[in-house]
C-alpha positions as CSV (number, residue, x, y, z in Angstrom):
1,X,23.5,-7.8,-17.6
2,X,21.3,-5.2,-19.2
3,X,19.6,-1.9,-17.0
4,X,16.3,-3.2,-17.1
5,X,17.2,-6.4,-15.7
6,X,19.9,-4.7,-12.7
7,X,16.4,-2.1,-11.9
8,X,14.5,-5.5,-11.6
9,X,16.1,-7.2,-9.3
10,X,16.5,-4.2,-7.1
11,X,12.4,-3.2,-7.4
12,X,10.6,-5.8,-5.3
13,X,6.8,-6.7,-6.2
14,X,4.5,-3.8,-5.6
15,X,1.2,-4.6,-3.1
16,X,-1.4,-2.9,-5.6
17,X,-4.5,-4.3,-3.8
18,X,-5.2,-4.8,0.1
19,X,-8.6,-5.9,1.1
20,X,-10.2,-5.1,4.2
21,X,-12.3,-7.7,6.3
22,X,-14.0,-7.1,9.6
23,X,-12.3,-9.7,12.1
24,X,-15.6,-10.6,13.9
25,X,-17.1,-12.5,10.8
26,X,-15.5,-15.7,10.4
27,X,-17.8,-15.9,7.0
28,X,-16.2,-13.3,5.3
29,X,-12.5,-13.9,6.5
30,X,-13.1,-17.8,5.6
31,X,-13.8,-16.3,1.2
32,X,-11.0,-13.4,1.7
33,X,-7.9,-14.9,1.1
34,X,-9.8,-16.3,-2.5
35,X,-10.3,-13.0,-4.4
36,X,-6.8,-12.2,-5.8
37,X,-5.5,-9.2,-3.5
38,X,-2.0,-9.2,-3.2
39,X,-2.5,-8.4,0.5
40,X,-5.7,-8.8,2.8
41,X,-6.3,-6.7,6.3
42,X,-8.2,-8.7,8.9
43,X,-9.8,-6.4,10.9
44,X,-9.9,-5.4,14.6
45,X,-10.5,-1.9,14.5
46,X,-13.4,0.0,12.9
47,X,-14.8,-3.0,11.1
48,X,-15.1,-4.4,14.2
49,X,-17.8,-3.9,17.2
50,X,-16.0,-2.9,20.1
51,X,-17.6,-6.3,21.8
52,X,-16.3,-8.8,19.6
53,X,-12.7,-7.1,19.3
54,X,-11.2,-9.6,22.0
55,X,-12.9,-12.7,20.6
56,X,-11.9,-11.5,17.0
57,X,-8.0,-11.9,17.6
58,X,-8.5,-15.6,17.9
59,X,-10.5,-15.6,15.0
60,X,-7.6,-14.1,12.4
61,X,-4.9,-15.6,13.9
62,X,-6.6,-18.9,13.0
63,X,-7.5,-17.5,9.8
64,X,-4.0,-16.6,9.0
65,X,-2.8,-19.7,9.8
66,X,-5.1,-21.2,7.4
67,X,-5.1,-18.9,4.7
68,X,-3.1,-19.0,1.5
69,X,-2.5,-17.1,-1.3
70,X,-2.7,-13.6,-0.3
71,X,-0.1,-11.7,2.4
72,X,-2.1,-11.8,5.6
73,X,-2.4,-8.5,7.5
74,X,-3.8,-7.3,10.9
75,X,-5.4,-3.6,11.8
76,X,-4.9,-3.3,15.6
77,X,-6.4,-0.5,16.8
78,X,-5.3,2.9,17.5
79,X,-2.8,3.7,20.1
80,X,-4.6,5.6,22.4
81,X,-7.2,2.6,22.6
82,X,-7.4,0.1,25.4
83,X,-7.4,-2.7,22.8
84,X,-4.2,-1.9,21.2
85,X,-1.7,-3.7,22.7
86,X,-3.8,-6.6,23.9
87,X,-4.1,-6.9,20.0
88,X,-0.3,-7.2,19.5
89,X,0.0,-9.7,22.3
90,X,-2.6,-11.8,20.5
91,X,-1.3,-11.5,17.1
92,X,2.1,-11.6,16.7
93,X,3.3,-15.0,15.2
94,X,4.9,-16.7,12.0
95,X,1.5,-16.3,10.7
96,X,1.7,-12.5,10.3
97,X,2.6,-10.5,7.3
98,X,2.3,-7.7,8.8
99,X,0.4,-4.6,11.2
100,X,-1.4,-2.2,10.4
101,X,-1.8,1.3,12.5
102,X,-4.5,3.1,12.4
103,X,-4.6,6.9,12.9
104,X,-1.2,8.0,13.4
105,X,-0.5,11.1,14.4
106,X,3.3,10.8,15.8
107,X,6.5,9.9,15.4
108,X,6.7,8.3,18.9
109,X,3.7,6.7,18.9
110,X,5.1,4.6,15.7
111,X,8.3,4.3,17.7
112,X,5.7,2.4,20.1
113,X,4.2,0.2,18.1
114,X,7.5,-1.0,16.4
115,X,9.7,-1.6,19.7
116,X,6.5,-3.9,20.9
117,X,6.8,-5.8,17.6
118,X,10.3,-6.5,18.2
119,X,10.1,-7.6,21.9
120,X,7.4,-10.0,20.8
121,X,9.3,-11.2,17.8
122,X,12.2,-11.8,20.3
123,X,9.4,-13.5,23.0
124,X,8.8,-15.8,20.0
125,X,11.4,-16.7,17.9
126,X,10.6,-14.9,15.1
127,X,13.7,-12.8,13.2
128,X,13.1,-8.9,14.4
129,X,11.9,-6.7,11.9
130,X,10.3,-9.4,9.6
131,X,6.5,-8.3,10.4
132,X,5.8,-5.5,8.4
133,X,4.2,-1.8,9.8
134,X,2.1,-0.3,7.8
135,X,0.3,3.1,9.3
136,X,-2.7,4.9,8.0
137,X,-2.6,8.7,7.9
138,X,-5.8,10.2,8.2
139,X,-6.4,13.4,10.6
140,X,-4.9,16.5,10.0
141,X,-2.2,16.5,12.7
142,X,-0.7,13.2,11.2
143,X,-0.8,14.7,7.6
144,X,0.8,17.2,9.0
145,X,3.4,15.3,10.7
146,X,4.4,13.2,7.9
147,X,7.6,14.4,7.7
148,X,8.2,13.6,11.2
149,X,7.0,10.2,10.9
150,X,9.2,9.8,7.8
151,X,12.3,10.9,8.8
152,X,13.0,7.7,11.0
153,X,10.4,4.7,10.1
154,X,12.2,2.2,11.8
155,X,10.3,-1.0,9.9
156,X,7.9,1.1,8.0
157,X,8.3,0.3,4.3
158,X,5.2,2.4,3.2
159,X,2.4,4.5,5.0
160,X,-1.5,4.5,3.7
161,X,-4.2,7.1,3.5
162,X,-7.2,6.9,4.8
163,X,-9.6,9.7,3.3
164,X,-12.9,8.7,5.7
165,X,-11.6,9.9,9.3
166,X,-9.2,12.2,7.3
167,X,-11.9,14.5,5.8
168,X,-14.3,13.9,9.3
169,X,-11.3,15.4,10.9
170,X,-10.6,18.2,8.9
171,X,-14.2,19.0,7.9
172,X,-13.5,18.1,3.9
173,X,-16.6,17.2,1.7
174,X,-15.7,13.7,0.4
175,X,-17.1,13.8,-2.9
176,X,-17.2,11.9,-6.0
177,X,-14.8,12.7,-8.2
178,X,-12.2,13.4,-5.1
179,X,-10.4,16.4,-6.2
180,X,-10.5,17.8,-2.8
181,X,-8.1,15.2,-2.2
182,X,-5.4,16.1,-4.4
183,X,-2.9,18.6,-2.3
184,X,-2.8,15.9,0.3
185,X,-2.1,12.9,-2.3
186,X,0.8,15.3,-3.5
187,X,1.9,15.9,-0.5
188,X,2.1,11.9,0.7
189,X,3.7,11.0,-2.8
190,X,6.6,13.6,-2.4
191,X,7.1,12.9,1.4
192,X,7.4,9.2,1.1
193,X,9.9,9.9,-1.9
194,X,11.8,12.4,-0.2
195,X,12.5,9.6,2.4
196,X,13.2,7.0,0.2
197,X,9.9,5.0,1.2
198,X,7.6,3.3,-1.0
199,X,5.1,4.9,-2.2
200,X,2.0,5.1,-0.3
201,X,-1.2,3.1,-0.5
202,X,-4.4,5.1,-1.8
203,X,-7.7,5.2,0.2
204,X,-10.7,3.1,0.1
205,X,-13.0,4.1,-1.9
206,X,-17.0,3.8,-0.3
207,X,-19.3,4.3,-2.6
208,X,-19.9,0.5,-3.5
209,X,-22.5,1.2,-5.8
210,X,-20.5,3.2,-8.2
211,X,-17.8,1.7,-10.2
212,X,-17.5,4.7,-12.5
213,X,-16.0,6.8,-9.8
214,X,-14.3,4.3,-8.1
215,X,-12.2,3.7,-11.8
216,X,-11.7,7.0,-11.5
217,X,-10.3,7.5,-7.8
218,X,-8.6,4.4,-8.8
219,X,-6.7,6.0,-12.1
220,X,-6.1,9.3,-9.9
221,X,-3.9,7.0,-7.4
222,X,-2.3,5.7,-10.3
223,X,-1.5,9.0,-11.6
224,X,-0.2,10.7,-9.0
225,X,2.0,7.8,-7.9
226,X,0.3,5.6,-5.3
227,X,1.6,2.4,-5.3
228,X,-1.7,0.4,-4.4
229,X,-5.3,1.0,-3.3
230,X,-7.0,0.0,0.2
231,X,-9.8,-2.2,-0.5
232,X,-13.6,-2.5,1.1
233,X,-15.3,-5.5,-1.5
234,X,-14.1,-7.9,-3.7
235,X,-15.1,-6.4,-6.5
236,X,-12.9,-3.7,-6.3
237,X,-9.6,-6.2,-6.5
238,X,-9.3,-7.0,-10.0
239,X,-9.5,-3.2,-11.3
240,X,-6.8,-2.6,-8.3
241,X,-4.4,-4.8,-9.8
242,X,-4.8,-4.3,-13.1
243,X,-4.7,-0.4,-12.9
244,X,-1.6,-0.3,-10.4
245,X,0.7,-2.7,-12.9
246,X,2.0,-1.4,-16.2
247,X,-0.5,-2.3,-19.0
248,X,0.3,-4.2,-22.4
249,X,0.2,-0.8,-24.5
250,X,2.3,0.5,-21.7
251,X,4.8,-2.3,-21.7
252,X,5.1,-2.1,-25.7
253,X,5.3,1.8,-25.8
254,X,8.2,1.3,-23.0
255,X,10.1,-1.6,-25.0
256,X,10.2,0.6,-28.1
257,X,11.4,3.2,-26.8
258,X,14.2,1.5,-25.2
259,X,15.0,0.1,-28.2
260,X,15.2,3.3,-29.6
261,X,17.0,5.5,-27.4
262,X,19.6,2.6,-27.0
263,X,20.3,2.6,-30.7
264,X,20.3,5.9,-31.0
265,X,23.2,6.5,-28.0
266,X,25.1,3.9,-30.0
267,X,25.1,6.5,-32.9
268,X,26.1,8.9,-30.1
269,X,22.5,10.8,-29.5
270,X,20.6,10.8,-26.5
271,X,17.7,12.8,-27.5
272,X,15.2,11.5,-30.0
273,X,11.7,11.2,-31.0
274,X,9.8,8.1,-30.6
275,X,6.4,8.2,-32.3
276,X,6.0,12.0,-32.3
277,X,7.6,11.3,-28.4
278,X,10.6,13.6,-27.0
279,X,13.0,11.1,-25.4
280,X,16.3,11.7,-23.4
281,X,17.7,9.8,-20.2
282,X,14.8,10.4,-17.7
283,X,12.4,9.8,-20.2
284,X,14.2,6.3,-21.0
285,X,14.6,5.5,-17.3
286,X,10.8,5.5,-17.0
287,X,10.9,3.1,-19.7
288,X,13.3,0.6,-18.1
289,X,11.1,1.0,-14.6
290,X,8.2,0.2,-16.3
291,X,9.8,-2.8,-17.8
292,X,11.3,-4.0,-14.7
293,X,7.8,-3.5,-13.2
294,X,6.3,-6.1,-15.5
295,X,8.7,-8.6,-15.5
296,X,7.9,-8.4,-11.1
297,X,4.7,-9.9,-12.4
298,X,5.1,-12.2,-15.1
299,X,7.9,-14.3,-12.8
């Protein structure tokens, strides 16, 4: 069995795109599960006026159960809400992918969230720990208690940013070209790592009228290491999952240099040049990830 193949087995499918939809418009959730996000978030929380929240849980539970093609996810809202749990009670069932938290701030609070999951999991027959938990950072006191709510995630898998309430929170101008943004996309990407999570999903992007900066915030999430996008429109998905997936130029540089490096460690040398390109072992292992990454995606 070659490396690439052993890394590709081990690397599970990235979610590169999840696409918000407010839960109280049974127009909108009835089209969502059509547009090619690997993951769609039916909403409860901000998307959603506070009077149509309790009618809304019906509403994406049926839509759950009907929908296909996407992984189906739920925003509850935040723990310090009166809706919150009410909203777990509602949701939980084989239909569910997965929760998402809003507004974390602490450890405990996630410790919350995840003990409810598995009594109702229990309730109903479901295996515990198969619904995923997914919280979004964004306020200052849960950036910086990220380490915190790393260091025992329980069912967490990944955690997402969320850049609106964030910079409201900590008085940040949100502009354009986001560049305000990048100590705290650091500082997610090398937490998550340092706990052996995923890496985290990048913010929504607002400005619906503006693709050219949305490729951009898009590219900067692929370059410092996000492993998806949150997602506000449709048209938003396809650049999502093209962008957070390894391109054909990228795919081709990688299997040359593979090729490469492994004929040249036959010869006995594990430093080389590949088209004007230094390559030794790390260099070569982000070749074989990127491999492995593709063939996620072709199968």
């Amino acid at each position: 069995m070659s490396k690439e193949d052993s890394n590709s087995r081990n690397s599970p499918k990235s979610i590169r795109s999840f696409l918000f939809v407010p839960g109280n418009h049974p127009d909108k959730i009835r089209k969502v599960f059509g547009y090619g996000a690997d993951a769609v978030i039916l909403d409860l929380e901000d998307a959603c006026a506070d009077r149509d929240k309790p009618a809304a849980r019906e509403s994406v539970v049926q839509a759950l159960k009907a929908g296909q093609g996407s992984l189906g996810y739920i925003r509850i809202n935040a723990i310090d809400t009166a809706y919150c749990f009410r909203d777990l009670d509602a949701v939980v069932g084989p239909w569910l992918d997965g929760v998402v938290l809003p507004k974390l701030e602490n450890p405990e609070e996630l410790y919350a969230i995840d003990w409810a999951l598995s009594e109702y999991e229990r309730e109903r027959g479901l295996e515990v720990g198969a619904i995923d938990l997914m919280p979004i950072i964004e306020t200052g006191f849960g950036m910086k208690n990220l380490d915190k709510i790393c260091s025992a995630p329980g069912r967490m898998k990944r955690f997402a940013f969320g850049a609106g309430d964030f910079t409201r929170d900590v008085g940040i101008k949100w502009s354009a070209d986001e560049i305000e943004l990048g100590y705290v996309r650091g500082h997610m990407i090398l937490t998550a790592r340092a706990h052996s999570l995923e890496a985290p999903i990048d913010t929504v992007h607002i400005q619906l009228d503006d693709m050219e900066s949305y490729a951009q915030s898009v590219a900067t999430g692929v370059k410092f290491g996000f492993q998806g996008k949150l997602l506000i429109h449709p048209k938003q998905v396809k650049l999502a999952n093209q962008s957070y997936m390894p391109s054909a130029a990228e795919l081709a540089k990688a299997v040359k240099v593979i090729a490469a490096f492994e004929a040249a460690e036959a010869e006995g040398s594990a430093s080389i040049q590949v088209d004007g390109y230094f390559v030794d072992y790390p260099i070569v292992e982000k070749a074989y990830a990127v491999v492995a990454e593709a063939k996620t995606y072709s199968s």
